[in-house]
Backbone and ligand atoms as CSV (ligand in chain L), in Angstrom:
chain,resi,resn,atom,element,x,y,z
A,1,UNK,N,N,0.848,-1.195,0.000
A,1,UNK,CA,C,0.000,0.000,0.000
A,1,UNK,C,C,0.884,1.246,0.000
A,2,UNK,N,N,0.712,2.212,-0.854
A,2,UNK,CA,C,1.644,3.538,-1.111
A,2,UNK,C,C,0.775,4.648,-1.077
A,3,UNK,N,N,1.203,5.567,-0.276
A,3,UNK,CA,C,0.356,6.953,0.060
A,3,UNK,C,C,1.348,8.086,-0.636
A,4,UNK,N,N,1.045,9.055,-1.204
A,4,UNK,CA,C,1.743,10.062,-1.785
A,4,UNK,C,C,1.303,11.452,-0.833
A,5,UNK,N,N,2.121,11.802,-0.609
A,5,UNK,CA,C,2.114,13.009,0.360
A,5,UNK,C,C,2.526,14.139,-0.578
A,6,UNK,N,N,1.526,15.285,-0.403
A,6,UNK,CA,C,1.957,16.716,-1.241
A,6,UNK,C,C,2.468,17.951,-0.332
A,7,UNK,N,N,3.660,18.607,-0.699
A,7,UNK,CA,C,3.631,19.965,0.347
A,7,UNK,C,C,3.460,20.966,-0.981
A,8,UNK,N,N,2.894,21.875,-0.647
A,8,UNK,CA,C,2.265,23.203,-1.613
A,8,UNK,C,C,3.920,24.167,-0.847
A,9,UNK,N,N,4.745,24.825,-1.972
A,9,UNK,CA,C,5.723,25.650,-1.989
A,9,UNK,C,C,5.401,26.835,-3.268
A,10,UNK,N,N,6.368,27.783,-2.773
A,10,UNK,CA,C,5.719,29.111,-3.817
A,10,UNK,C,C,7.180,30.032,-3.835
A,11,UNK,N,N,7.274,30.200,-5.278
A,11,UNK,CA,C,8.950,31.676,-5.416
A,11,UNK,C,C,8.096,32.037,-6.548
A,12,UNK,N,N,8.753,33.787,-6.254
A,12,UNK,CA,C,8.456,34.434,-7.181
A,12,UNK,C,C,9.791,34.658,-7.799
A,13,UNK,N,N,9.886,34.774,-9.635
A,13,UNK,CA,C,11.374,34.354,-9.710
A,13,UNK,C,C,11.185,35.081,-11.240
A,14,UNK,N,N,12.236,35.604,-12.128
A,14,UNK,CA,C,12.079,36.618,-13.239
A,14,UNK,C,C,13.250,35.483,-14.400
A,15,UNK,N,N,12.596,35.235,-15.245
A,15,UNK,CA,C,13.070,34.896,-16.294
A,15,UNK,C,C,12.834,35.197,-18.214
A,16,UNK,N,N,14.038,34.727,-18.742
A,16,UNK,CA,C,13.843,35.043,-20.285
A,16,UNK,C,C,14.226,33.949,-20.787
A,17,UNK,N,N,13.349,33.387,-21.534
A,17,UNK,CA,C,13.639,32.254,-22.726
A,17,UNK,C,C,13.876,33.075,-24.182
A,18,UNK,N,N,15.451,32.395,-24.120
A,18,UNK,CA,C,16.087,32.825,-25.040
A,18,UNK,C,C,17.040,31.564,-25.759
A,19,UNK,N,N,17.040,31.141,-27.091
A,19,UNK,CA,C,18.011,30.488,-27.515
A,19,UNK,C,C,19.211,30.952,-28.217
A,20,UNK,N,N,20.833,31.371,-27.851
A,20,UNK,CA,C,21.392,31.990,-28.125
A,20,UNK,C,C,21.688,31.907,-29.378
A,21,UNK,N,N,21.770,30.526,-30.250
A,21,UNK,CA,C,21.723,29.884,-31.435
A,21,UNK,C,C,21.083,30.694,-32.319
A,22,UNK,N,N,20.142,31.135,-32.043
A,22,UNK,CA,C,18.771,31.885,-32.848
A,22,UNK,C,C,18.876,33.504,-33.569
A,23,UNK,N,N,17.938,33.419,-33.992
A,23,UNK,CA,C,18.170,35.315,-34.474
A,23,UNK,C,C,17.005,35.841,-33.354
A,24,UNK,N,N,17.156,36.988,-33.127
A,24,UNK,CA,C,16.377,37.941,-32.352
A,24,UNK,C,C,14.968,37.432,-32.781
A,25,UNK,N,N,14.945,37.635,-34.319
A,25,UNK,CA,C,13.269,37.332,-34.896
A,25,UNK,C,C,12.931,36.226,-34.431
A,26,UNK,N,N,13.372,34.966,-34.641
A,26,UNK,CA,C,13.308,33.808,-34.276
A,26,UNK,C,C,13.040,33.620,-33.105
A,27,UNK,N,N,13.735,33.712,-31.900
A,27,UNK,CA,C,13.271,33.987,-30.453
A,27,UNK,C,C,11.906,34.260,-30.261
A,28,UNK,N,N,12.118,35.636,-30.740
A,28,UNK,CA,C,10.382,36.671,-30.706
A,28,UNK,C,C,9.702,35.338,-31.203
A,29,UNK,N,N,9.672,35.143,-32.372
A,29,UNK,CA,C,8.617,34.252,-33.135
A,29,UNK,C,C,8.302,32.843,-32.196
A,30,UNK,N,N,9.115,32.125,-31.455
A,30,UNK,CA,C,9.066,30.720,-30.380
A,30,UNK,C,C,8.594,31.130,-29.500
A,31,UNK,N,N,9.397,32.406,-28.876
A,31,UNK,CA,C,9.015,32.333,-27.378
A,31,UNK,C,C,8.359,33.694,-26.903
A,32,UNK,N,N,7.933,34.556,-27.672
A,32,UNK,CA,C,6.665,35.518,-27.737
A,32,UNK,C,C,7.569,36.308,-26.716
A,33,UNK,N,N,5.980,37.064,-25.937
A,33,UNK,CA,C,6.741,37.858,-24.724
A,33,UNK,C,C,8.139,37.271,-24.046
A,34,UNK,N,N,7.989,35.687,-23.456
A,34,UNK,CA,C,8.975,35.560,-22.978
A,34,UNK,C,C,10.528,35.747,-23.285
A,35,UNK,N,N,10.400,36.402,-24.863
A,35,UNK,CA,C,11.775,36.269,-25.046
A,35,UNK,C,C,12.569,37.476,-24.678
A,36,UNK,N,N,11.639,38.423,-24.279
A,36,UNK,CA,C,11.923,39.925,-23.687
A,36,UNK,C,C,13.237,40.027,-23.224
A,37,UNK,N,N,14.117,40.895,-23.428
A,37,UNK,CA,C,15.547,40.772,-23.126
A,37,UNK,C,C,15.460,41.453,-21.863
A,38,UNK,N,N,14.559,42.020,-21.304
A,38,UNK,CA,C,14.742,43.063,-20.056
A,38,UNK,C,C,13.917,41.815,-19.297
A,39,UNK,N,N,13.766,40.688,-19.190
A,39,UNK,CA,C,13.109,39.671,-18.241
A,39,UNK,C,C,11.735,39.965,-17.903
A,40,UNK,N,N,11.095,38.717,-17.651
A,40,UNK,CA,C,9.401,39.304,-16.874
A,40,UNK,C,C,9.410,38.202,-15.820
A,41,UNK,N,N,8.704,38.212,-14.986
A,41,UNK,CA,C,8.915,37.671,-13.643
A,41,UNK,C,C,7.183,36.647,-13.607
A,42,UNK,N,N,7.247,35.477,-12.890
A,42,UNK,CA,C,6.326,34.550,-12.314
A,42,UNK,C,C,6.106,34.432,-11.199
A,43,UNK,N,N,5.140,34.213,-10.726
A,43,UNK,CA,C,4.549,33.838,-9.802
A,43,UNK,C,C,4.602,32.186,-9.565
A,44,UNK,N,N,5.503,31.313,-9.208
A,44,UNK,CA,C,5.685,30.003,-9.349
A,44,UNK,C,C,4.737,29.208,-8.279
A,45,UNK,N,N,3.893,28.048,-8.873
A,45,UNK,CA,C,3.228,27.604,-7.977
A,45,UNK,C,C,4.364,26.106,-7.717
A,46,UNK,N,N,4.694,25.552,-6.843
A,46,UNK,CA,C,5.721,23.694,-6.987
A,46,UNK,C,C,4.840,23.100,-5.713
A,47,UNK,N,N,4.477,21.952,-6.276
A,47,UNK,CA,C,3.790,20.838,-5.391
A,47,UNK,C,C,4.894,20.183,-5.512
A,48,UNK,N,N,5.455,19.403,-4.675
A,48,UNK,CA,C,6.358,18.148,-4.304
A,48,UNK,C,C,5.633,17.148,-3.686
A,49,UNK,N,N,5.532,16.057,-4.418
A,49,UNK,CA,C,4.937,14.907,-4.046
A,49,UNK,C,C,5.713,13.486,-3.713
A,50,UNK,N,N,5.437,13.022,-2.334
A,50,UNK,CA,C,6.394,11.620,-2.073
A,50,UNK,C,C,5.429,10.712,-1.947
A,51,UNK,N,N,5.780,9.942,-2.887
A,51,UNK,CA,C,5.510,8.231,-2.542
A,51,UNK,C,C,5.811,6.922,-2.395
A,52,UNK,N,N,5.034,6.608,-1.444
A,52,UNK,CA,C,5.892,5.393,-0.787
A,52,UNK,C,C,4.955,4.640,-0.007
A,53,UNK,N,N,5.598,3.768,1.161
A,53,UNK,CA,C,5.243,3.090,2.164
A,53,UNK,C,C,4.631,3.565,3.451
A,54,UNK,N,N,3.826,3.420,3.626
A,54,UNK,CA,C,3.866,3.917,5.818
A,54,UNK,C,C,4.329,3.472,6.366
A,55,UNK,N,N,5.456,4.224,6.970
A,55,UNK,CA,C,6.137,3.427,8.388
A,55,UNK,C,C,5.418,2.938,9.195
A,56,UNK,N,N,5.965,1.938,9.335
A,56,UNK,CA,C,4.264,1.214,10.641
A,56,UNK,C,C,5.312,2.341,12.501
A,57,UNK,N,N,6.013,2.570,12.475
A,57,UNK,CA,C,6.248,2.802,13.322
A,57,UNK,C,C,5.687,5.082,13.709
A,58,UNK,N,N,5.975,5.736,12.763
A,58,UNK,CA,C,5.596,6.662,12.748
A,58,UNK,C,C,3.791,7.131,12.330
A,59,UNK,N,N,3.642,6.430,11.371
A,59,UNK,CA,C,2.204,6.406,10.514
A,59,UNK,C,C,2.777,7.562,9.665
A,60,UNK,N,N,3.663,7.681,9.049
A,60,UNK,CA,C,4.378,8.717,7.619
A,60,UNK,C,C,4.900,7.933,6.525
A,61,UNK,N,N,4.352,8.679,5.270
A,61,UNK,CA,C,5.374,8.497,4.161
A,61,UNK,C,C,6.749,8.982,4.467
A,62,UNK,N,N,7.013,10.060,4.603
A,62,UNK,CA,C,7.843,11.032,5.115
A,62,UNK,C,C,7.031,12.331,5.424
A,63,UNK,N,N,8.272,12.446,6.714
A,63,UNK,CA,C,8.163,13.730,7.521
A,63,UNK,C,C,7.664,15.298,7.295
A,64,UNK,N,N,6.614,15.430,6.954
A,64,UNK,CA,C,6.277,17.205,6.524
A,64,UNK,C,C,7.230,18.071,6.987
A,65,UNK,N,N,7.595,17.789,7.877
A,65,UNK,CA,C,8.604,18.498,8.898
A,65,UNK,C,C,10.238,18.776,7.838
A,66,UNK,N,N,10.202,17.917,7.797
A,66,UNK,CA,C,11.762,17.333,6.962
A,66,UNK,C,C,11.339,18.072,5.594
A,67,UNK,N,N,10.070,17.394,4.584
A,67,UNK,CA,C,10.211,18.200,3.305
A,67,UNK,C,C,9.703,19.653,3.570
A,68,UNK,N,N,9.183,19.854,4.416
A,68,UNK,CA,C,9.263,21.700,4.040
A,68,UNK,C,C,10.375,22.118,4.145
A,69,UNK,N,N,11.126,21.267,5.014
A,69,UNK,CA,C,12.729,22.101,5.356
A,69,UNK,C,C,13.761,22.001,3.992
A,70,UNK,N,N,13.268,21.009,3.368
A,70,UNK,CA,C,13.711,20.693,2.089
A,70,UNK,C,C,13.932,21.439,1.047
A,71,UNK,N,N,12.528,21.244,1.083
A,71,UNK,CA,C,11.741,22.551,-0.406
A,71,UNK,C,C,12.511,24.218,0.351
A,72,UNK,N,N,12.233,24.570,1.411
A,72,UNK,CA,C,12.882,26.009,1.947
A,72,UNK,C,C,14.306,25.949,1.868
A,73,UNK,N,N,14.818,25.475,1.950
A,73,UNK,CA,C,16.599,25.487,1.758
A,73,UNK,C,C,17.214,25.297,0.519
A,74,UNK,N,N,16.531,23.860,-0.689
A,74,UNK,CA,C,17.095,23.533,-1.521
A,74,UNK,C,C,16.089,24.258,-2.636
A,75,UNK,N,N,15.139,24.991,-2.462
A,75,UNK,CA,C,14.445,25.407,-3.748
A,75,UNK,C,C,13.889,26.797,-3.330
A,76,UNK,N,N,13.652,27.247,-2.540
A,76,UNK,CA,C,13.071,28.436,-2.406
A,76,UNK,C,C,14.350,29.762,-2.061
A,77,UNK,N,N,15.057,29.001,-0.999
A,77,UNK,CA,C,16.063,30.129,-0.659
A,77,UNK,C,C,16.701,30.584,-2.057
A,78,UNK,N,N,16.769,29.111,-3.331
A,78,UNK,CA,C,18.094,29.186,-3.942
A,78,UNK,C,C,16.773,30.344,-5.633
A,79,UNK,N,N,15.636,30.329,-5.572
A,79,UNK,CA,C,15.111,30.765,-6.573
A,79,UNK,C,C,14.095,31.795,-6.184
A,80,UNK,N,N,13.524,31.880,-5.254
A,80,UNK,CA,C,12.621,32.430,-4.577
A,80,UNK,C,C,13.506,34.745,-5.176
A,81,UNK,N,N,12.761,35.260,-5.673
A,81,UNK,CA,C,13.104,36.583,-5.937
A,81,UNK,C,C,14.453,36.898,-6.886
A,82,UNK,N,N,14.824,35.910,-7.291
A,82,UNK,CA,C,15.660,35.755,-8.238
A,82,UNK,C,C,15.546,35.508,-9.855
A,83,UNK,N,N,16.900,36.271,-10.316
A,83,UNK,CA,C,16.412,35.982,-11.952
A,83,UNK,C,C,16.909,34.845,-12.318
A,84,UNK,N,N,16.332,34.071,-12.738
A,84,UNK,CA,C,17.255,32.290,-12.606
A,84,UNK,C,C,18.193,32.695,-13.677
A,85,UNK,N,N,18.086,32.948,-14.743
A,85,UNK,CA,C,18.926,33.339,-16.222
A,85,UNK,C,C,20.155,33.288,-15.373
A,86,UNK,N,N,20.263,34.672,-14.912
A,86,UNK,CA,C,22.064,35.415,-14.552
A,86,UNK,C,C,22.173,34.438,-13.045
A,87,UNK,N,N,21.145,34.376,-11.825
A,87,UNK,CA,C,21.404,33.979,-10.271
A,87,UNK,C,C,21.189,32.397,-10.075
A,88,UNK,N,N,21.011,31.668,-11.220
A,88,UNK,CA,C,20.815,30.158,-10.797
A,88,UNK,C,C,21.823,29.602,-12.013
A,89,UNK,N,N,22.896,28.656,-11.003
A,89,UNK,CA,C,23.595,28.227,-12.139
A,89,UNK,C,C,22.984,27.232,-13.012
A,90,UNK,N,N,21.912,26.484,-12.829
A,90,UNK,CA,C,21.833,25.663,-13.766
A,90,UNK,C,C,21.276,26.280,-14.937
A,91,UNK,N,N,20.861,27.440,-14.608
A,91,UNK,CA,C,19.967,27.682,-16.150
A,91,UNK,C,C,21.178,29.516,-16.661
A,92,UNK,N,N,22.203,29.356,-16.740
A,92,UNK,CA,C,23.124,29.650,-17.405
A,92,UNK,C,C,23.421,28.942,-18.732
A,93,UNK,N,N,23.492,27.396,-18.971
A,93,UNK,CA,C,23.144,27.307,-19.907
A,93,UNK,C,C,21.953,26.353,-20.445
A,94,UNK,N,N,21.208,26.510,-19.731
A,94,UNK,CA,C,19.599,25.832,-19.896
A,94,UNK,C,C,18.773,27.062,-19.801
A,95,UNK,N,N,17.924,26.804,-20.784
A,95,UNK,CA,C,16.372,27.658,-21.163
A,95,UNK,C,C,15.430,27.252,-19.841
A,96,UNK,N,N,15.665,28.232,-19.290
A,96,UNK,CA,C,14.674,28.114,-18.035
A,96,UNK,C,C,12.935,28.089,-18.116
A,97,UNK,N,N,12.487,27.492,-18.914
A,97,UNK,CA,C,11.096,26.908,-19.331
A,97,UNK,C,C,10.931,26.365,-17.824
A,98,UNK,N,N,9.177,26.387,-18.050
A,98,UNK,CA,C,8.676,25.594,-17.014
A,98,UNK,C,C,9.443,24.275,-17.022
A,99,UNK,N,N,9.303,23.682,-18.001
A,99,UNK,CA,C,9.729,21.921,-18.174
A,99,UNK,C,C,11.290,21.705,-17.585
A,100,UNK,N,N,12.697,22.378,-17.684
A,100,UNK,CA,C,13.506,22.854,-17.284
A,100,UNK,C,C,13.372,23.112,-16.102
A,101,UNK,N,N,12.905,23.595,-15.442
A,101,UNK,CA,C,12.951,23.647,-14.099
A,101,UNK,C,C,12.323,22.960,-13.166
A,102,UNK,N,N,11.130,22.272,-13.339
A,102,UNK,CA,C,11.175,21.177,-13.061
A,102,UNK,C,C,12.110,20.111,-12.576
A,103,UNK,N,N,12.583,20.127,-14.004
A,103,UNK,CA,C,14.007,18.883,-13.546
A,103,UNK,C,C,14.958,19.200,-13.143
A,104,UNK,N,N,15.664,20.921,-12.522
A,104,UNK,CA,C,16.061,21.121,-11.869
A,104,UNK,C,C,15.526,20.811,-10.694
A,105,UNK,N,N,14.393,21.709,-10.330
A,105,UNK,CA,C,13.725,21.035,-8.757
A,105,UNK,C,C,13.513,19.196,-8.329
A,106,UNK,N,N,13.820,18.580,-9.548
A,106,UNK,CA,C,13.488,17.000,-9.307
A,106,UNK,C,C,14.927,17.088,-8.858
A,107,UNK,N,N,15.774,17.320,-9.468
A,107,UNK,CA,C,17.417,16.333,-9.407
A,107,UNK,C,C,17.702,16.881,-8.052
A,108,UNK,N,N,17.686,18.070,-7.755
A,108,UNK,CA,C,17.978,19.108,-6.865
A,108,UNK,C,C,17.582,18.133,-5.125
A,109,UNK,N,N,15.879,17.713,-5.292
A,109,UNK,CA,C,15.547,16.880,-4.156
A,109,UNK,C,C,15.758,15.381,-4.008
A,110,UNK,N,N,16.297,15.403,-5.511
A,110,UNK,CA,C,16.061,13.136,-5.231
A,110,UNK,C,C,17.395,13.170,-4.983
A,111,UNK,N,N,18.161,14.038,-4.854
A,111,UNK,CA,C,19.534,13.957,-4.012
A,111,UNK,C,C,19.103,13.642,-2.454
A,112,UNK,N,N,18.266,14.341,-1.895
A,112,UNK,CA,C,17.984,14.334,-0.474
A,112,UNK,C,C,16.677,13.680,0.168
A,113,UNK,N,N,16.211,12.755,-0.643
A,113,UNK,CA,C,15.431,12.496,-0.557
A,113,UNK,C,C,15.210,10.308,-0.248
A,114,UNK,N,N,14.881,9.842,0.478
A,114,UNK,CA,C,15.075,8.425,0.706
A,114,UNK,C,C,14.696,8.143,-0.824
A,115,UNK,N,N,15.977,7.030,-0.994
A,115,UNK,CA,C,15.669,6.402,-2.651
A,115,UNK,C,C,14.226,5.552,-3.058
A,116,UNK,N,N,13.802,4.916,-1.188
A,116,UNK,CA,C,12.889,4.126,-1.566
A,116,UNK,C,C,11.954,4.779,-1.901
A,117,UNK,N,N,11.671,6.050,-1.869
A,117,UNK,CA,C,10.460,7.227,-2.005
A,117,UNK,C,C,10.633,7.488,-3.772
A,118,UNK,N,N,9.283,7.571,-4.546
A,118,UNK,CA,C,9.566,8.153,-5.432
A,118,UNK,C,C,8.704,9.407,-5.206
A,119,UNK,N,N,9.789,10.360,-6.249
A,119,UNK,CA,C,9.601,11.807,-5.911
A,119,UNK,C,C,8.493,12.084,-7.490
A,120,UNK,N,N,7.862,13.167,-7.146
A,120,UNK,CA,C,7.117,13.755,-8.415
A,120,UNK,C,C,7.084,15.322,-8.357
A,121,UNK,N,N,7.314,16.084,-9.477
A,121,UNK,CA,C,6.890,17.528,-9.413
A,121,UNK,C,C,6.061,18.370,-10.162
A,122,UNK,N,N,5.056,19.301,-9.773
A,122,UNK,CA,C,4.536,19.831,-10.365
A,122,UNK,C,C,4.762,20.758,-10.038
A,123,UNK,N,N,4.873,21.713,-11.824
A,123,UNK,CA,C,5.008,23.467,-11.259
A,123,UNK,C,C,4.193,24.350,-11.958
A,124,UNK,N,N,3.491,25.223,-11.398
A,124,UNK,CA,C,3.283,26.137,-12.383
A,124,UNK,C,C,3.120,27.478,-12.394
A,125,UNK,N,N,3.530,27.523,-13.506
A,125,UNK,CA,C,4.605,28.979,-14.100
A,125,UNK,C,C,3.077,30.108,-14.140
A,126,UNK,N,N,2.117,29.203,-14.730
A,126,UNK,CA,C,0.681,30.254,-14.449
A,126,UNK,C,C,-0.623,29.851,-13.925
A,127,UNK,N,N,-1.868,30.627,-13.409
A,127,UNK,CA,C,-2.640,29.425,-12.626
A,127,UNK,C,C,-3.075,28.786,-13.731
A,128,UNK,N,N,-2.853,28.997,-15.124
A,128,UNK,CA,C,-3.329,27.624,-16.070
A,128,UNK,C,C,-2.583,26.673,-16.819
A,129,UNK,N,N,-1.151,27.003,-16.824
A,129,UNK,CA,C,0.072,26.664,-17.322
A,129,UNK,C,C,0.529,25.493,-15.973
A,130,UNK,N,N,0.748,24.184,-16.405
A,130,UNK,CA,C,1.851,23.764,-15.387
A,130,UNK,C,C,2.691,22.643,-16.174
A,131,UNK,N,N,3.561,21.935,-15.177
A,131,UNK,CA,C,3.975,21.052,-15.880
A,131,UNK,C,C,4.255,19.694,-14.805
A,132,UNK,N,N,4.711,18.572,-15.276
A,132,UNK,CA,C,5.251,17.539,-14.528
A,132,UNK,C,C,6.289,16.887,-14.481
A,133,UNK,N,N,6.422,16.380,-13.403
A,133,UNK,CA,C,8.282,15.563,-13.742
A,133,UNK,C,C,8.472,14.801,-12.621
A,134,UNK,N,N,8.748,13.576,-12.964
A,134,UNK,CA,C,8.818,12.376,-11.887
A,134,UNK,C,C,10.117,11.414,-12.590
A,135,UNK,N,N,11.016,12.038,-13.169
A,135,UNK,CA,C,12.331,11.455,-13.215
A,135,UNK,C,C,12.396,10.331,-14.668
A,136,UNK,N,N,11.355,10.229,-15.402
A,136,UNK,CA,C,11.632,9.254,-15.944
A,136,UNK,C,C,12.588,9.815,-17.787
L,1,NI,NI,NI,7.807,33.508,-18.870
């Protein structure tokens, strides 16, 4: 029997999708507003989801306690009011798309996270826009 546990996390964070490869027009033409060279900023919604087993000894998948401290140290301190482009190294040279960051926030926690747990993420970039990522 496997229970999936969700914690609701939130950064507000300023980015530009840009492919350097590209011509200016080209950009404009893929990635519309977002390709704005002066950045525009989100409102990020990230659910982190664990699933797994119940400890018969606690009655937890894992600890709420533990992943908020998680999500606040390894994802919020590091993106939370920041422009990921220039202040987050991974997306120096990654297109910081919803889908992209994602799998930053996946790799970022299944480092710290019990292996027997599988991890899942959802983010979204708008309240109708999101995306998913569970490692595969
Ligand atoms: Ni955008």
């Amino acid at each position: 029997m496997k229970v999936t546990v969700n914690r609701k996390a939130h950064f507000n964070a300023a980015h530009r999708l840009y492919n350097a490869d590209w011509t200016d027009a080209r950009n404009a033409t893929v990635f519309g507003k977002c390709a704005n060279p002066n950045y525009h900023g989100h409102n990020y919604e990230l659910i982190v989801s664990v699933k797994g087993e119940i400890h018969p000894e606690t009655g937890f998948v894992m600890d709420m306690k533990v992943l908020k401290e998680l999500i606040d140290v390894e994802i919020e301190e590091k993106f939370d009011h920041k422009n990921l482009n220039e202040e987050v190294e991974a997306f120096k040279t990654l297109n910081p798309t919803a889908e992209n960051i994602s799998v930053v926030i996946w790799n970022k926690l299944r480092l710290k996270i019990d292996e027997n747990l599988e991890l899942s993420i959802t983010l979204y970039e708008t309240p109708r826009n999101f995306v998913t990522y569970c490692g595969e």
